[in-house]
LUMBAZA-649579 format. One line per field, with one value per residue (C-alpha): residue in three letters; x, y, z; residue number from 0. Coordinates in Angstrom, 2 decimals, decimal comma. Layout:
BEGIN
residu	ALA_... .
east	X_... .
north	Y_... .
up	Z_... .
num	NUM_... .
This chain:
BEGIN
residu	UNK_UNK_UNK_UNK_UNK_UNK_UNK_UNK_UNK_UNK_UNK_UNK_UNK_UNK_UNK_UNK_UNK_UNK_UNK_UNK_UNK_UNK_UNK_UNK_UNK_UNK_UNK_UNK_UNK_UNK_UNK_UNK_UNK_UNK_UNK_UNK_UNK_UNK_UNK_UNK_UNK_UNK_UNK_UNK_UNK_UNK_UNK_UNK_UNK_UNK_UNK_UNK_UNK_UNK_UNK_UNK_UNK_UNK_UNK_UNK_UNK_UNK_UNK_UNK_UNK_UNK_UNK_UNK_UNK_UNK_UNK_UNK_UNK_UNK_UNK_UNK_UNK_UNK_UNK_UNK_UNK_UNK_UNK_UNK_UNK_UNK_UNK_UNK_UNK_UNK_UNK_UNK_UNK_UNK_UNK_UNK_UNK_UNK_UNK_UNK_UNK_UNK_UNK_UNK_UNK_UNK_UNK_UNK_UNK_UNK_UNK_UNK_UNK_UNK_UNK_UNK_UNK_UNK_UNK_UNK_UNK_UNK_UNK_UNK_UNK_UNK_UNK_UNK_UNK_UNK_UNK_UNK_UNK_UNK_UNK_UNK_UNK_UNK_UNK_UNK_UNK_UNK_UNK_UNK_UNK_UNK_UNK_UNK_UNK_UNK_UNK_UNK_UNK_UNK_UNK_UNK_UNK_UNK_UNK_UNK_UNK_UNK_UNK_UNK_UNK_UNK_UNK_UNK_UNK_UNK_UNK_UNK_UNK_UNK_UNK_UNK_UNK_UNK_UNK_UNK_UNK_UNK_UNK_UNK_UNK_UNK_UNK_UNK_UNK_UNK_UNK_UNK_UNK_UNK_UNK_UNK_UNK_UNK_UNK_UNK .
east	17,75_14,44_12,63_11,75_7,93_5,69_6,81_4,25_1,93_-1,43_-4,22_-7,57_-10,75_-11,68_-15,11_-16,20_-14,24_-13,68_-10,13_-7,75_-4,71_-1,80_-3,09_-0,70_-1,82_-5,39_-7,13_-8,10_-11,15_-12,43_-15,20_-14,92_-16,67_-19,48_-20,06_-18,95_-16,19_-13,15_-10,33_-6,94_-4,64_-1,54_-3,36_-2,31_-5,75_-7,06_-10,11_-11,48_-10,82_-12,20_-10,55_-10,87_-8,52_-6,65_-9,51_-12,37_-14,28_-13,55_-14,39_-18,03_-18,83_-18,55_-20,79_-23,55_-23,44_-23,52_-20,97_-19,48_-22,39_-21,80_-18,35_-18,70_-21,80_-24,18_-25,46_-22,71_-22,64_-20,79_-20,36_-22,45_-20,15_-18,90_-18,05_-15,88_-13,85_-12,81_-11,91_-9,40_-8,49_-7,57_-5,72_-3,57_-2,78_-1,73_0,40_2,88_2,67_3,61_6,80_7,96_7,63_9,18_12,21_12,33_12,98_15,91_17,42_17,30_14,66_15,84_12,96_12,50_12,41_16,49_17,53_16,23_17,66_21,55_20,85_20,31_23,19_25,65_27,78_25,42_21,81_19,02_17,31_13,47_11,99_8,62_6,76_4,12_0,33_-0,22_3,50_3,39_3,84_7,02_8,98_7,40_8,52_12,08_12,45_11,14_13,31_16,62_15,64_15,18_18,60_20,41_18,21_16,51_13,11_10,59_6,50_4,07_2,53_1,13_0,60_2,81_0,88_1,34_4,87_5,04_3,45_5,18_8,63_7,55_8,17_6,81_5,20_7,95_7,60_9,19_11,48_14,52_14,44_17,96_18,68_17,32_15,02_12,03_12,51_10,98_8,38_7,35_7,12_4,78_2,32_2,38_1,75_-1,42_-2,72_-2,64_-4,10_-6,99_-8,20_-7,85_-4,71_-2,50 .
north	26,62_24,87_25,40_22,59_21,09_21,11_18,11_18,64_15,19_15,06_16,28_14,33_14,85_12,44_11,30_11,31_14,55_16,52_17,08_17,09_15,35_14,23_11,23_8,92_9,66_8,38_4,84_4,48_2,39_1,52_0,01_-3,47_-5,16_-5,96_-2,38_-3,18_-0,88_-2,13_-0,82_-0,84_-0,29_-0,22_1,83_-0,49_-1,51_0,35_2,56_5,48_6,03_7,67_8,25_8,80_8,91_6,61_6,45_3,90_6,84_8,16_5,34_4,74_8,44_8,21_5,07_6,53_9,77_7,61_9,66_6,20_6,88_10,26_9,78_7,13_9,07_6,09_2,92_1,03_-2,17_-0,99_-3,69_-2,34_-0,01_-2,53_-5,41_-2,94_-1,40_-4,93_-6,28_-3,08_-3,75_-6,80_-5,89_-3,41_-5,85_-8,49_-6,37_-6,12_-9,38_-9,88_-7,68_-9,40_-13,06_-11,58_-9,86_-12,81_-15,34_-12,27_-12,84_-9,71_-10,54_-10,73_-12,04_-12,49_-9,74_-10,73_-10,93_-7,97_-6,20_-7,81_-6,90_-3,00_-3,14_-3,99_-2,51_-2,80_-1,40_-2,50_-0,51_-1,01_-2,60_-3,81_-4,48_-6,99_-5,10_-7,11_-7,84_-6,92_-3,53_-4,26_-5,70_-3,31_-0,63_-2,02_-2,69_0,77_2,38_0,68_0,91_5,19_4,89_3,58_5,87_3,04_3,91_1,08_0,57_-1,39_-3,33_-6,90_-9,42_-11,88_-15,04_-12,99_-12,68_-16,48_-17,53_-15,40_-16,93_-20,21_-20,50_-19,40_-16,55_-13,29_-10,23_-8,42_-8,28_-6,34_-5,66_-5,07_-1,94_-1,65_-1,77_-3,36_-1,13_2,16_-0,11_-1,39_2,03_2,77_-0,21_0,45_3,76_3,36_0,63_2,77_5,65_3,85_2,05_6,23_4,92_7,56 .
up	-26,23_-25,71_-22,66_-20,39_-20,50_-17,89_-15,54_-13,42_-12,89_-14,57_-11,99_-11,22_-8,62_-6,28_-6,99_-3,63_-1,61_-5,06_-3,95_-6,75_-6,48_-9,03_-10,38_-8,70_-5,50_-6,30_-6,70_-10,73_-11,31_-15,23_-15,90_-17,98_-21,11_-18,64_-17,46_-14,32_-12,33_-10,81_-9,47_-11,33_-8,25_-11,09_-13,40_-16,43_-18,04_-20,83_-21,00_-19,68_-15,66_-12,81_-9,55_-5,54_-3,04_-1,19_1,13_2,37_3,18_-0,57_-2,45_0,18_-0,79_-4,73_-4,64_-2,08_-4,67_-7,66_-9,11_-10,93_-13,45_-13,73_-14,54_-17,29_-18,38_-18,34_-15,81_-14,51_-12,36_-8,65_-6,07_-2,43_-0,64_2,02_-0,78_-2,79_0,37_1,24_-2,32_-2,34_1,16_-0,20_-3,12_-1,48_0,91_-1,54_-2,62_0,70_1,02_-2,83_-2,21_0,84_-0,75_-3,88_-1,12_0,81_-2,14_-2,87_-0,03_1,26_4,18_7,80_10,15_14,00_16,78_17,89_14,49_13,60_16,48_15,13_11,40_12,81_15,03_11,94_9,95_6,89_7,75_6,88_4,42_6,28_8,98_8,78_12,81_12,74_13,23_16,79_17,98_21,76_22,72_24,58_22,11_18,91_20,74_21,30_17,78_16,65_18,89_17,65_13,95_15,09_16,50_13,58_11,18_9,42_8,09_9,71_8,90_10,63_8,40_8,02_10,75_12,68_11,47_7,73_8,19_8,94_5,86_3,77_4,71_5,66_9,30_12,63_13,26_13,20_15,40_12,60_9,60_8,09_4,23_2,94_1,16_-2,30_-5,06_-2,55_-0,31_-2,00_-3,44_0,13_1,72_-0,99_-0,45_2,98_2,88_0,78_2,33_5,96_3,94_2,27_6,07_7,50_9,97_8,44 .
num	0_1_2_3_4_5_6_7_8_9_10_11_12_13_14_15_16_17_18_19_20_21_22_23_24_25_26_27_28_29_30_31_32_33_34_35_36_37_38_39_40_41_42_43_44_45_46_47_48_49_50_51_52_53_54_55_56_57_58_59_60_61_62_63_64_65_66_67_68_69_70_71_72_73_74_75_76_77_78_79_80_81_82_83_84_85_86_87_88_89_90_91_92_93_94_95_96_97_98_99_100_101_102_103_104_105_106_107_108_109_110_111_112_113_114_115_116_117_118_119_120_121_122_123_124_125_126_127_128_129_130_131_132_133_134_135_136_137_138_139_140_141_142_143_144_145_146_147_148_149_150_151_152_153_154_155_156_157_158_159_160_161_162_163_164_165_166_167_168_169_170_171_172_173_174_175_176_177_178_179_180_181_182_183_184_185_186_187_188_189_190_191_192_193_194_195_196_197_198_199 .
């Protein structure tokens, strides 16, 4: 009988702690035809990579180390610390809002602080609730403490004004994402997105 191979994921250092991690947990940044490096948030473009952590902190450490050029082994173009931080602030939050538009035109969004209190109380549970970043205290904390209740995983995530635009109305308080394929991939962008601004 053959044995089973290794399964384990393939390791990598953070450029800027030194901390190695499975390589899925890490940002992967090439460098392109121009010998500039960007970040590949879906690790999908070709090349050689180098990695950090989900981290601002990460990512501002490897460029005031220069260990970009160390990694590629010669000079490479890196945007100033501050520039790069918010372009992947920006990616990662594209990418909630990409899933919830993507959910939404599904059908399996819910949105609004009452009707996301009714979709929790029924018979078929939500399968996440996301809370709105500046929704009132008061009526976050209602919502958090239903979805706890009925032992629905919630996230706070983008902001009211976000959620608004997203489904084309007002402004929501929050939203229920019906059980499913989004869901998983939600938590996920979430979850890095909170890591990489040091809020998890």
């Amino acid at each position: 009988m053959a044995l089973k191979g290794n399964t384990e994921a393939p390791q990598r250092s953070c450029l800027g702690c030194r901390t190695s991690k499975d390589k899925n947990l890490l940002i992967r940044f090439v460098q392109t035809p121009e010998m500039e490096i960007m970040p590949d948030l879906d690790s999908r473009l070709p090349g050689r990579g180098a990695y950090t952590c989900i981290s601002k902190r990460c990512v501002a450490a490897a460029i005031e180390q220069r260990q970009f050029k160390r990694s590629f082994k010669h000079d490479v173009s890196v945007m100033p610390s501050e520039q790069l931080i918010e372009h992947i602030r920006q990616q990662l939050h594209d990418r909630i809002i990409g899933l919830i538009g993507l959910a939404n035109k599904a059908g399996l969004v819910t949105s609004g602080g009452s009707m996301v209190l009714d979709a929790l109380r029924g018979k078929a549970k939500p399968g996440l609730i996301i809370v709105a970043t500046d929704v009132s205290e008061a009526i976050g904390g209602k919502i958090i403490y239903a979805a706890a209740a009925h032992h629905v995983p919630h996230r706070i995530g983008v902001t009211k004004d976000d959620f608004g635009a997203i489904l084309g109305k007002a402004p929501r308080s929050a939203i229920a994402v019906a059980s499913g394929g989004f869901v998983a991939q939600l938590v996920k962008a979430i979850d890095r997105y909170k890591n990489f601004l040091g809020e998890v």
